[in-house]
C-alpha positions in Angstrom: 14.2 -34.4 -7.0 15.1 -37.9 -6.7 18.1 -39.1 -8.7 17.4 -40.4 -12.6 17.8 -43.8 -11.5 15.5 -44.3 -9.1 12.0 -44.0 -8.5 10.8 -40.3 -7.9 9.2 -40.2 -4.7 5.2 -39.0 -4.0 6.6 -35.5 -2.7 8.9 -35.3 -5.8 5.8 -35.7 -8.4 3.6 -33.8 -6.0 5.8 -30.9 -6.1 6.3 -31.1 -10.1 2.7 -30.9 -10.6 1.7 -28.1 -8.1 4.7 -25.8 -9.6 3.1 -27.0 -13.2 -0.3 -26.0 -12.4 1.2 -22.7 -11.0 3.2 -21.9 -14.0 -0.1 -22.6 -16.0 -2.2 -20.3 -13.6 0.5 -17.4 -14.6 0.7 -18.1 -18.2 -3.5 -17.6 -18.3 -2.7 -14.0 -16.0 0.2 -12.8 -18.3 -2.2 -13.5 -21.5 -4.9 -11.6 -20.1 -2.4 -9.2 -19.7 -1.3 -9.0 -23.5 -4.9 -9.3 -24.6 -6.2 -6.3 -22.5 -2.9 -4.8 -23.7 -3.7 -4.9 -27.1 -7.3 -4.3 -26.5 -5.9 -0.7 -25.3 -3.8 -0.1 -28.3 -6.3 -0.6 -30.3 -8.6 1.6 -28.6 -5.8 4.1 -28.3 -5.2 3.8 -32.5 -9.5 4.2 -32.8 -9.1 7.7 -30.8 -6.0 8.8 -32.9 -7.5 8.4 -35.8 -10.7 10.6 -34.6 -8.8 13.1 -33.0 -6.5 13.4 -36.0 -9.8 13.3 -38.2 -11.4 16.4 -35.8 -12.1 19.9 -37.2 -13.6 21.5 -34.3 -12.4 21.4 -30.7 -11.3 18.5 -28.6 -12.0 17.1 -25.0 -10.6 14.7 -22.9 -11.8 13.1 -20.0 -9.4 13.5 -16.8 -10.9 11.7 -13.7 -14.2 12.0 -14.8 -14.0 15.8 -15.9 -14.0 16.2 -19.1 -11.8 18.8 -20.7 -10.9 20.7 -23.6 -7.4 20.5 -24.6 -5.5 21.3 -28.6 -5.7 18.5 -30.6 -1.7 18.2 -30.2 -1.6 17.9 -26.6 -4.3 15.2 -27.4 -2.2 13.4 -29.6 0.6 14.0 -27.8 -0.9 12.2 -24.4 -2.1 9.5 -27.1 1.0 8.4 -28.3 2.5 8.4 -24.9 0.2 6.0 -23.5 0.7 3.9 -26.6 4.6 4.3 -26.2 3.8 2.9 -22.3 1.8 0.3 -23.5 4.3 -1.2 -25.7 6.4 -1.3 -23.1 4.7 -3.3 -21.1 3.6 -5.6 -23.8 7.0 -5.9 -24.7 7.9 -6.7 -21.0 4.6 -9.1 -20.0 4.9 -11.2 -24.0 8.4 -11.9 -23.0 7.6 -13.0 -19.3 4.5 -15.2 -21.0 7.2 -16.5 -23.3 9.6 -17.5 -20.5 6.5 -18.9 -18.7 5.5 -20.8 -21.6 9.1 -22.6 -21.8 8.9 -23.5 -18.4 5.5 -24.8 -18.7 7.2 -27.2 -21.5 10.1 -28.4 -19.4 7.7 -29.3 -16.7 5.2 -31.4 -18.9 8.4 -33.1 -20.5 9.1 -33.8 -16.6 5.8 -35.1 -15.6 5.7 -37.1 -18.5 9.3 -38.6 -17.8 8.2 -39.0 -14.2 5.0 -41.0 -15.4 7.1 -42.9 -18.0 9.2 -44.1 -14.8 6.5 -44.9 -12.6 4.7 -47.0 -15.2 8.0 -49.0 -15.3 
């Protein structure tokens, strides 16, 4: 980018503003992300709960086939999924976060930039 003392140039701000609507485009994907995430583990918590609640046997449905199984290897498979899925909610909220900071020190650019072109 141009130096602080001068004038950014068109290229400069054009390139500021494409990386900030980029940066924005990703932050909507990663929260999608962490809101189909959570959607999971809650579904996940919903079929513990019943399985755990089950008297009789219990069936799960592999590729489309659905299967009886004990209700341990059940729960077992559940909590392993929900172990996965923490992981990667764990991974994609802190890539949101990191997105989200970088979001900030591009609108504090943009406004800096609009601040010197005003001048």
């Amino acid at each position: 980018m141009a130096d602080s003392a001068t004038t950014p140039s068109p290229q400069d701000v054009e390139k500021i503003l494409r990386d900030y609507q980029m940066i924005q485009e990703q932050i909507r994907a990663y929260s999608m992300q962490v809101d189909q995430l959570s959607v999971q583990k809650s579904e996940l918590d919903s079929a513990k709960e019943e399985i755990a609640k089950a008297t009789g046997k219990v069936y799960v449905t592999i590729g489309g086939v659905i299967v009886e199984t004990s209700k341990e290897t059940a729960l077992k498979n559940i909590d392993e999924k929900k172990d996965s899925g923490e992981v990667r909610m764990q991974s994609t909220t802190k890539q949101l976060n990191e997105l989200k900071a970088k979001e900030k020190r591009l609108r504090e650019e943009i406004t800096a930039l609009s601040s010197k072109m005003q001048q």
